[in-house]
C-alpha positions in Angstrom: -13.3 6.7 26.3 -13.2 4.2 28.8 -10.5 3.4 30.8 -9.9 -0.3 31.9 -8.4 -2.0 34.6 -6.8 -4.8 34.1 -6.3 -7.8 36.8 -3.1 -9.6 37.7 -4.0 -13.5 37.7 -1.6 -16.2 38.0 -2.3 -19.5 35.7 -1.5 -22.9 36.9 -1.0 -25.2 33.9 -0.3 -29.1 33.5 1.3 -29.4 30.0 -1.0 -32.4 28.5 -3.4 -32.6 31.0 -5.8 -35.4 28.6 -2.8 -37.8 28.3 -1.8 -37.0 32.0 -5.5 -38.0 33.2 -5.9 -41.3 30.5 -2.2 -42.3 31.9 -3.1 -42.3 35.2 -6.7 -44.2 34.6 -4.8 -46.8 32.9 -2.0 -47.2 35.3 1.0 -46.1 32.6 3.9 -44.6 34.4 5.2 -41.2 33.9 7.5 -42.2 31.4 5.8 -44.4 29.2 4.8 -43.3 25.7 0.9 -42.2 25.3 -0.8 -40.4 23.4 -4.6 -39.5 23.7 -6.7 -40.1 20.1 -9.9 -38.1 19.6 -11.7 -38.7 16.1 -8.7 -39.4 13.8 -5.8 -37.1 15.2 -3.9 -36.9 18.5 -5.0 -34.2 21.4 -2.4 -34.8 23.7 0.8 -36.8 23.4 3.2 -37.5 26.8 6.5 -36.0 27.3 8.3 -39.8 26.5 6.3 -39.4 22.9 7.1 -35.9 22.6 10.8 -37.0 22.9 9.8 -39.7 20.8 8.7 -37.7 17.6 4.9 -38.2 18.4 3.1 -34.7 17.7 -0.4 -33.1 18.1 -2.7 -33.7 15.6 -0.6 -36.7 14.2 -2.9 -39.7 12.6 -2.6 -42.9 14.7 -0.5 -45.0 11.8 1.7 -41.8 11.9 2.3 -42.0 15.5 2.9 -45.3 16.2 5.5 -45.2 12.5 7.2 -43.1 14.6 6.9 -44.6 17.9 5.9 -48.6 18.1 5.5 -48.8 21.5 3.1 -45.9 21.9 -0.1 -46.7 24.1 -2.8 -45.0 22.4 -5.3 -44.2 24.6 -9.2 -42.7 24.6 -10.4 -39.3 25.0 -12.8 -38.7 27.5 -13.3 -35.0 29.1 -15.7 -36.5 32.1 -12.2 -38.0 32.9 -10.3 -35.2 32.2 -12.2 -32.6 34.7 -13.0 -35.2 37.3 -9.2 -36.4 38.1 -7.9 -32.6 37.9 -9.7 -32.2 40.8 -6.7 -33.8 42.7 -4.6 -31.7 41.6 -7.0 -28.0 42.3 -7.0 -29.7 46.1 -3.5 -30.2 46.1 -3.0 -26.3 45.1 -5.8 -25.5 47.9 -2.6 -26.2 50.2 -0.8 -23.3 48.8 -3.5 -21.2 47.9 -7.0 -20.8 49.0 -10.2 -20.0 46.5 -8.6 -21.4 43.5 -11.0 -21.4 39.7 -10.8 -24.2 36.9 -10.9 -22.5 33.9 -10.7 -25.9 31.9 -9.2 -29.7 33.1 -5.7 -28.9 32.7 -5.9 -25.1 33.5 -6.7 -23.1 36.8 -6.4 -19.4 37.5 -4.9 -18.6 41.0 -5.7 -15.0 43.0 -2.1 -13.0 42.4 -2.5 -10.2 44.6 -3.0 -11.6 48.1 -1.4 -14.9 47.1 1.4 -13.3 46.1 2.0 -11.0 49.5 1.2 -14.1 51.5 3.9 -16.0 50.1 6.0 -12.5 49.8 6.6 -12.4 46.3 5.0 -14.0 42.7 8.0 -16.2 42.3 7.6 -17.6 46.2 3.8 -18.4 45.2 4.8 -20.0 41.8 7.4 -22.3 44.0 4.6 -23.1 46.0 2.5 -24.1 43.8 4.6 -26.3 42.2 5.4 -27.9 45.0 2.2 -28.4 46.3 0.8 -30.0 43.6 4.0 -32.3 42.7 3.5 -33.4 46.4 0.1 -34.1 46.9 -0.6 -35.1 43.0 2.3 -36.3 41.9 1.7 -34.2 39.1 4.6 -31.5 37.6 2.7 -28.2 36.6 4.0 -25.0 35.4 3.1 -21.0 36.9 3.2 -18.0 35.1 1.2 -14.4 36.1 0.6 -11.2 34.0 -2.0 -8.6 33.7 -4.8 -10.3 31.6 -6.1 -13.9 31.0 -4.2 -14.6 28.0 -1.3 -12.9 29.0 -1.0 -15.1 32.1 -2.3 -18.2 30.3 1.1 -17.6 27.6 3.1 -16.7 30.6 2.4 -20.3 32.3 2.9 -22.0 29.5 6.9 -21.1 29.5 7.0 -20.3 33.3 7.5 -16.8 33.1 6.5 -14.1 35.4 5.4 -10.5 33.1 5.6 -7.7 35.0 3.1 -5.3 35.3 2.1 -3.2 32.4 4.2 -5.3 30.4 1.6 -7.8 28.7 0.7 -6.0 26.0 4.3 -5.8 24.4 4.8 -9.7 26.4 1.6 -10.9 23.7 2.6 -8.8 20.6 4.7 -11.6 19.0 2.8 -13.9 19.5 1.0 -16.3 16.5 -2.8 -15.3 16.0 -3.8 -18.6 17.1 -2.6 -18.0 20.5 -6.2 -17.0 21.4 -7.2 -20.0 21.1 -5.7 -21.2 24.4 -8.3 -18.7 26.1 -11.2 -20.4 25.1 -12.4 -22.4 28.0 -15.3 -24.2 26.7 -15.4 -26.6 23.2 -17.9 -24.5 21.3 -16.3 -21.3 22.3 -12.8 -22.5 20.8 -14.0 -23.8 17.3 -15.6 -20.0 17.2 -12.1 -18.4 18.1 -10.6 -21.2 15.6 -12.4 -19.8 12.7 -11.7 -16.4 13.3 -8.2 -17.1 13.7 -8.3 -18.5 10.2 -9.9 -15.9 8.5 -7.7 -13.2 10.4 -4.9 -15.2 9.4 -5.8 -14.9 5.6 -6.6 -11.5 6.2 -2.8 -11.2 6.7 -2.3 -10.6 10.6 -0.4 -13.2 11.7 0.4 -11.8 15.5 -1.7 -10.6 18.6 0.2 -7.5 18.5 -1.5 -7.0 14.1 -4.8 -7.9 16.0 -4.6 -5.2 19.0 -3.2 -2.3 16.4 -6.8 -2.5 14.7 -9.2 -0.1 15.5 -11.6 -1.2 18.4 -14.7 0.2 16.2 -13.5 -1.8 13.0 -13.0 -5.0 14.7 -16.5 -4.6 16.3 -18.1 -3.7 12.5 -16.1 -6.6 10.8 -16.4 -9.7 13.5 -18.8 -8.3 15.9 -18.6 -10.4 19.8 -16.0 -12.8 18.7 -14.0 -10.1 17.1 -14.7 -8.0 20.0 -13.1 -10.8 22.6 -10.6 -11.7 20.9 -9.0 -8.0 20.3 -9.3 -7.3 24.4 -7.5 -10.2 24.7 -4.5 -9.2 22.2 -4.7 -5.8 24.0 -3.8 -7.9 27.6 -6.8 -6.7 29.0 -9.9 -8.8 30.3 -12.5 -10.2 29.3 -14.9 -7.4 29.9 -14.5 -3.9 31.4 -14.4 -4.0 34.9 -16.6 -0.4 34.1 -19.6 -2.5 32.4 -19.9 -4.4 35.0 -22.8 -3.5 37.7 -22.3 -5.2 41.6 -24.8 -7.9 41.5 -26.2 -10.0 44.3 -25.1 -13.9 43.4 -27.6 -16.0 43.1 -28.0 -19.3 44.5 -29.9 -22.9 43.5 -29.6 -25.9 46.2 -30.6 -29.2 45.7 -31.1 -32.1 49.0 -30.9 -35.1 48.3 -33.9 -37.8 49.0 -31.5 -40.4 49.6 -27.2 -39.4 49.9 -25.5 -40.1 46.7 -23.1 -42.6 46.9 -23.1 -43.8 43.1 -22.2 -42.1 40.3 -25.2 -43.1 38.5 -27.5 -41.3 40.9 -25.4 -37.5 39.7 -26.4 -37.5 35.8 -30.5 -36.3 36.7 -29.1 -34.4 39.8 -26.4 -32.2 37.9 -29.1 -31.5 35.3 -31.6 -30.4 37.4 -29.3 -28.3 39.5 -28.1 -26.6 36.4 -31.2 -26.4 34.6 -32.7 -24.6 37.7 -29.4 -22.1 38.4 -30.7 -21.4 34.4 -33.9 -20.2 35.2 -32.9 -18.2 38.2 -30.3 -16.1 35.8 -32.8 -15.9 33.1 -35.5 -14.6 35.9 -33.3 -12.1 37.3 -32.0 -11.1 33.4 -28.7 -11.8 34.3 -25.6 -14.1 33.1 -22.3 -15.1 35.3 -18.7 -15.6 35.1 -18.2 -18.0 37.9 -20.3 -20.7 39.0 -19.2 -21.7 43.0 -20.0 -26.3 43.0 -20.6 -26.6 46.5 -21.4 -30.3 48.4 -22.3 -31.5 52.0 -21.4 -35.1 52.8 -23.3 -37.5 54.9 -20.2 -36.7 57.6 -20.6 -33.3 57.8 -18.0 -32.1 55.3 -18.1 -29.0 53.0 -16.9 -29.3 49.7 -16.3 -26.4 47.3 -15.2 -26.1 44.2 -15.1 -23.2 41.3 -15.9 -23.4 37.7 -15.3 -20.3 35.0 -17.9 -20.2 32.1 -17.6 -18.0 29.2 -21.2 -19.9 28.5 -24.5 -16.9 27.9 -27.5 -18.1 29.2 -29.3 -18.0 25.8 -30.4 -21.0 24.2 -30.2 -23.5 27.0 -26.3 -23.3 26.6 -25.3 -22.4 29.8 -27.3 -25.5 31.4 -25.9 -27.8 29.2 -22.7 -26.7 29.7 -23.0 -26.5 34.0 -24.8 -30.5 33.7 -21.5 -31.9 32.4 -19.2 -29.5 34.8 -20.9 -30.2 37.7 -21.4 -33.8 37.0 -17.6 -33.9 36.5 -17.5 -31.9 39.9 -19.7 -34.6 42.0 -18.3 -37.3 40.7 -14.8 -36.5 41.4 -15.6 -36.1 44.7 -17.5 -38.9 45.2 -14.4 -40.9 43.6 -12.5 -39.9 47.0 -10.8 -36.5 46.5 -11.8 -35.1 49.7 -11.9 -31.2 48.0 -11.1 -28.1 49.4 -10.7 -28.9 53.0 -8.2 -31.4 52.9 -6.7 -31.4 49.4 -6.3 -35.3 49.7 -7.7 -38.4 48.9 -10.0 -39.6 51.8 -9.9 -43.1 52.5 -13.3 -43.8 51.7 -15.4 -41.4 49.8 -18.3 -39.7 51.7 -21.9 -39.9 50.7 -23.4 -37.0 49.2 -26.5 -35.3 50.9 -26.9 -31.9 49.6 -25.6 -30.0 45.9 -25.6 -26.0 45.6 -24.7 -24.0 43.0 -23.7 -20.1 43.1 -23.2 -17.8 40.1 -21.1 -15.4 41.1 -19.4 -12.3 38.4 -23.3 -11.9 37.9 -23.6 -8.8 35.4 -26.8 -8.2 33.7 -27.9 -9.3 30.7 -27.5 -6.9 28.6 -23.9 -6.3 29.1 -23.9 -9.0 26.4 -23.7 -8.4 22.9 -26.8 -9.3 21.3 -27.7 -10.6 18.0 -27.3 -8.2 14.7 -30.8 -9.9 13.6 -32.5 -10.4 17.0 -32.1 -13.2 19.9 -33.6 -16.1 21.1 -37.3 -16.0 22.0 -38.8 -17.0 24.8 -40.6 -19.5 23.0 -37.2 -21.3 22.2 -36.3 -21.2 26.6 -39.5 -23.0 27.4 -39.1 -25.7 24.2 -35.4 -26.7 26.1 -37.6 -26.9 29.2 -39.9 -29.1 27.4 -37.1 -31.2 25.9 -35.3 -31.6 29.1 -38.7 -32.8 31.1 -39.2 -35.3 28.3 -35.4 -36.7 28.2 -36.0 -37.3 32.5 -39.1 -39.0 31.5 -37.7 -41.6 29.0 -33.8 -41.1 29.6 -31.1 -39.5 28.3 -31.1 -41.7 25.1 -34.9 -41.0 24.5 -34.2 -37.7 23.0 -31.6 -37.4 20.3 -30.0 -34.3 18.3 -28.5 -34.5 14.6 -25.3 -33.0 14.2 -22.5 -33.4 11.1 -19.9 -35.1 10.7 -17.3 -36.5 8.0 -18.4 -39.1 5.5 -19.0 -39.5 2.2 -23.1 -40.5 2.2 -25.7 -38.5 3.9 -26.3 -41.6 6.5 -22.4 -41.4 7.6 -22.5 -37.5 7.9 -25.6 -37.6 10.2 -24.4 -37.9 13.7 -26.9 -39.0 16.7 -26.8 -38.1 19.9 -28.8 -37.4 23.4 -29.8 -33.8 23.3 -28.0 -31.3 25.4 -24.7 -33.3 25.4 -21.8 -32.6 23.6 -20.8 -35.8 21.4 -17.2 -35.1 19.4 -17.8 -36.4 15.8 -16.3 -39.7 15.5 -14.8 -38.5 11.5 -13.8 -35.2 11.0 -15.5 -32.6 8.7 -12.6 -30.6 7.5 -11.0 -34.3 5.9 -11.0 -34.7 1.9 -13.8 -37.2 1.4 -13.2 -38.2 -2.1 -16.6 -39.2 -3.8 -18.9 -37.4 -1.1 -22.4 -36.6 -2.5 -21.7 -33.2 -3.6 -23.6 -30.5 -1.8 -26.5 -29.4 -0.4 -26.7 -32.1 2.0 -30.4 -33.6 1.6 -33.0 -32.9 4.6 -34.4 -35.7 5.6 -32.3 -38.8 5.8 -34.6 -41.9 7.1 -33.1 -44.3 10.1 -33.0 -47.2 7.8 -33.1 -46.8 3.9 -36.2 -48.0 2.1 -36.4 -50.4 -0.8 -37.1 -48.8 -3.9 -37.3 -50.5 -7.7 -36.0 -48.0 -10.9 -37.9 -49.0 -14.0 -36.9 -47.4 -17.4 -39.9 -46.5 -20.3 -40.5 -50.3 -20.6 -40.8 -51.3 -17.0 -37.3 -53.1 -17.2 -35.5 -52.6 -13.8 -32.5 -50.2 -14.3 -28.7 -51.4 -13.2 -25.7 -49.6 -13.0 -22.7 -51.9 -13.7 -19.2 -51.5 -12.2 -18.4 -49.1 -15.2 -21.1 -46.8 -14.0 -23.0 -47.7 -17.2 -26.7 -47.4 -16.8 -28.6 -49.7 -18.7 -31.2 -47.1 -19.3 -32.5 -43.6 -18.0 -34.6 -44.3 -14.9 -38.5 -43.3 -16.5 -40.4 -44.4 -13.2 -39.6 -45.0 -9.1 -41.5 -46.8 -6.7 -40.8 -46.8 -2.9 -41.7 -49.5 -0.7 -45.3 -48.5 1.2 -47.0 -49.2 4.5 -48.4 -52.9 3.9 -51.6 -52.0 5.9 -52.4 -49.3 2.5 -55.0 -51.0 0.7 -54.5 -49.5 -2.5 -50.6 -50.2 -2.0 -51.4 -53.4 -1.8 -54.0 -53.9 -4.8 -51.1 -52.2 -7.1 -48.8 -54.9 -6.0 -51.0 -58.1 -6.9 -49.9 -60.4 -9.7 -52.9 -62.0 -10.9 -51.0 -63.6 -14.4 -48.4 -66.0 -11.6 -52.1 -67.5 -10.1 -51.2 -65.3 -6.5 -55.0 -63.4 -7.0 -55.4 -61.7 -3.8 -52.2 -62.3 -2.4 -49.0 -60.0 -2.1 -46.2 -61.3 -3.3 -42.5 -59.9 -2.3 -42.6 -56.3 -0.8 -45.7 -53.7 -1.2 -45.1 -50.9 -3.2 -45.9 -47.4 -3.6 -47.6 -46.2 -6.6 -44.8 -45.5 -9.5 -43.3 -41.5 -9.7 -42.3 -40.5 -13.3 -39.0 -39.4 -13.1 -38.8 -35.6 -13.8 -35.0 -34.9 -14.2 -31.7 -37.8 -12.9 -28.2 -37.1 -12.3 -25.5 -39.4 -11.4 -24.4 -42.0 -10.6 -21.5 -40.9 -8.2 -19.4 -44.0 -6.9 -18.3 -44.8 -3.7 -15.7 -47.6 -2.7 -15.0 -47.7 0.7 -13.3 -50.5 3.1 -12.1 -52.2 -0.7 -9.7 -54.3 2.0 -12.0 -55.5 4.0 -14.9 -58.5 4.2 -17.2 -55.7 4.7 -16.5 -53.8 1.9 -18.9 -51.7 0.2 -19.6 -50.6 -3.6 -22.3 -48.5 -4.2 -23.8 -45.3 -6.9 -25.7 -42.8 -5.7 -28.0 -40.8 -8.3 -30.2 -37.3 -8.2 -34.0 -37.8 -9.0 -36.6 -35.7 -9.1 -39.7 -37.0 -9.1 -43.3 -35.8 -9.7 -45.9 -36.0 -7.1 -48.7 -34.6 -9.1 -49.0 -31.3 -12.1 -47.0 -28.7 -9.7 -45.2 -31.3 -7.3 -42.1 -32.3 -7.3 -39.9 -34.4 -4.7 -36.2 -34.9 -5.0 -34.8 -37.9 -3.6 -31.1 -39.2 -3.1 -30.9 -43.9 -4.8 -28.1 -45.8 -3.9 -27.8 -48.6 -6.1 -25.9 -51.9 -4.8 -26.0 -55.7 -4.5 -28.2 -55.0 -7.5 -30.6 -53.5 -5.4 -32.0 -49.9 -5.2 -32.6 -47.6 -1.9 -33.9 -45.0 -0.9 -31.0 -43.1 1.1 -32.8 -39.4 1.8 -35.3 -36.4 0.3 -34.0 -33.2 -0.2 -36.2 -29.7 0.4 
């Protein structure tokens, strides 16, 4: 058995960083009452709405019950990271070599910070000081041995002493390990675990860390295997996996110095995409990534970045682009970075970007898949996607994600590939009268006309009782107009229109193999643009052994085609 040494870090922390940052965007004062929204729940709430009654995860008619005068403002996290770079400067005058972890959250050196200043609770002062002065921003310090440790620590000001974190983290709640997640897809992974541990019946870090190490691996494998070093107040890895690397370095000049922010989305992606490629070239994955910059003056600006990101996938790149985007354009906003720790009075040019992984390990120090990995093959479809989205923007290439709703249209959530897009409606919400699962496969950009006929060709209707006037017997969809045989289908010779297409051109009819439904929804009933409409289940046959299932919406007496399942 291993034995494994754990670091002593000190955590800078600004309670409420998001409504912090939008507070100072908008111009609020400190003690006004704000409260950031993100989907349909509160991220951050101010320490005036705190007082106020305003809590986390509140709805916004909640909040604003409580507190009428409460600015709600947006989330952005571009915002978030590229004003906290103010306040990492301002530390830079206590300390020197500072890491973001996440906006809101910075690790600090303890060792040598801590005999420079002469003791942990003279570098904590300074801190504090520091970044009250030069960003007018109060923060809160805490140190232990271990990242969660010190990241619970800051959170109450408290200084562990050594060898103490394990019994410091024992009481706490299971969901504590959340807070060491530093990246959005890493935390809904630990948020799910911490659900089914919490079901499971162990409710504190210190039920988590009395588990056997070899169980926890079995039953929750990587996640699991995090999340119990963490409860334990160790690190994130063993300092005894880990093999001395040489860092490895990506620079990008610039044709022309950067002196809009516009110019930094296709820089930062190209910069991160390539830092990418060197790690997966040299089979390795980092801890750190060093954001360095040169300005058309001269100046050096430097800046650290933790990612807890593996290079499979393309995940790593797309998590650097936004990070270092963040990065360049904080800087070009006019925080002068690490060698001043101000604001300059006007923001320098840009001429030159580098990037460093450093913490490089290699890549098999991570845990790999119980069923395999990712493929080459997948690596060099990113590329491809990536060199496509440059060539027709970042809108010209669009990802499908899930969100809440009730029809398969509203749960289908667009957006440019490679960037994270929140959903705008929760998941996890009730939904009454969703289209019950599976979700169907294919749901068309625009749904297609369709006409329902029962066994005498009568259209079918669904009134506002849900009666149907008789079981659907045959579907036709609406067809390309150019199909010929479309279009002799839909002639009417008996009205005198010979030859001539009358209304829309339809498909040849599908007898309907098997219907269910209809399912109602009602939704924005207090609105102008309300909307009544009944879904219904068809399968349809294609030919002796084919059959396609398709998703109707019937309203305004019309019928649609919504989507196709598998």
């Amino acid at each position: 058995m291993s034995v494994v040494t754990v670091v002593r870090r000190a955590v800078l922390w600004v309670p409420d960083w998001p409504a912090v940052a939008a507070m100072t965007e908008a111009g609020l004062g400190a003690d006004a009452p704000a409260a950031v929204l993100h989907g349909r729940g509160l991220v951050a709430v101010s320490a005036a709405a705190r007082a106020a009654g305003v809590r986390r995860g509140s709805t916004r008619r909640l909040a604003q019950r409580v507190c009428p005068e409460l600015a709600i403002l947006p989330y952005d996290e571009g915002r978030d990271s590229r004003l906290f770079e103010a306040v990492a400067a301002a530390a830079e005058q206590a300390v020197s070599g500072v890491e973001i972890s996440r906006p809101g959250l910075m690790i600090v050196p303890s060792d040598g910070a801590s005999r420079f200043h002469g003791s942990e609770e003279a570098l904590a002062e300074a801190l504090v000081s520091a970044v009250a002065e030069h960003a007018g921003v109060e923060c809160a310090v805490g140190a232990a041995d271990g990242l969660l440790a010190a990241v619970l620590a800051a959170r109450s000001s408290e200084l562990v002493p050594s060898g103490a974190s394990r019994d410091y983290l024992a009481p706490a709640p299971i969901g504590s390990l959340a807070l060491a997640a530093m990246e959005r897809v890493q935390r809904e992974e630990v948020e799910r675990l911490t659900s089914v541990l919490t079901r499971l019946g162990i409710a504190t870090l210190g039920d988590l860390a009395a588990l056997p190490f070899g169980d926890v691996l079995a039953r929750f494998g990587p996640v699991g295997v995090w999340a119990h070093r963490l409860a334990s107040g160790e690190d994130l890895a063993p300092p005894v996996l880990r093999r001395s690397e040489e860092d490895i370095a990506v620079e990008h000049v610039f044709e022309d110095p950067a002196e809009r922010i516009e110019q930094l989305v296709h820089i930062a992606k190209e910069a991160a995409a390539a830092l990418d490629r060197a790690l997966l070239d040299a089979g390795v994955r980092c801890g750190r990534v060093r954001i360095t910059a040169r300005t058309e003056k001269g100046q050096e600006l430097e800046r650290v970045w933790r990612t807890d990101v593996g290079t499979r996938a393309g995940a790593f790149a797309r998590h650097m682009t936004d990070r270092v985007r963040w990065q360049l354009e904080g800087w070009l906003s006019g925080t002068a970075g690490s060698s001043d720790g101000g604001k300059g009075p006007e923001p320098s040019p840009l001429v030159s970007l580098g990037l460093v992984a450093e913490d490089v390990v290699p890549l098999g120090a991570e845990q790999s898949y119980l069923w395999g990995g990712v493929s080459g093959a997948d690596s060099r479809a990113h590329r491809a996607l990536e060199r496509v989205q440059g060539l027709l923007g970042l809108e010209g290439v669009l990802a499908v994600a899930e969100q809440g709703g009730r029809s398969p249209r509203d749960r289908a959530l667009l957006a440019p590939w490679g960037q994270e897009a929140p959903p705008a409606r929760a998941i996890a919400h009730p939904w009454p009268g969703r289209i019950p699962d599976p979700p169907p496969a294919t749901v068309p950009p625009v749904a297609r006309p369709a006409l329902v006929l029962d066994a005498g060709g009568s259209p079918v209707t669904i009134s506002r009782r849900l009666a149907i006037s008789a079981p659907p017997t045959w579907v036709r969809l609406e067809a390309d107009a150019s199909d010929e045989r479309a279009r002799a289908a839909n002639r009417h010779p008996s009205e005198g229109h010979v030859g001539r297409v009358v209304g829309p051109v339809w498909d040849r009819p599908r007898p309907v193999e098997s219907w269910a439904g209809p399912w109602p929804v009602s939704e924005r009933w207090w609105s102008e643009d309300a909307s009544r409409r009944a879904y219904v289940q068809v399968a349809l046959r294609d030919g002796e052994d084919a059959v396609t299932a398709v998703l109707l919406a019937y309203g305004g007496g019309e019928w649609a085609l919504e989507a196709v399942y598998d």
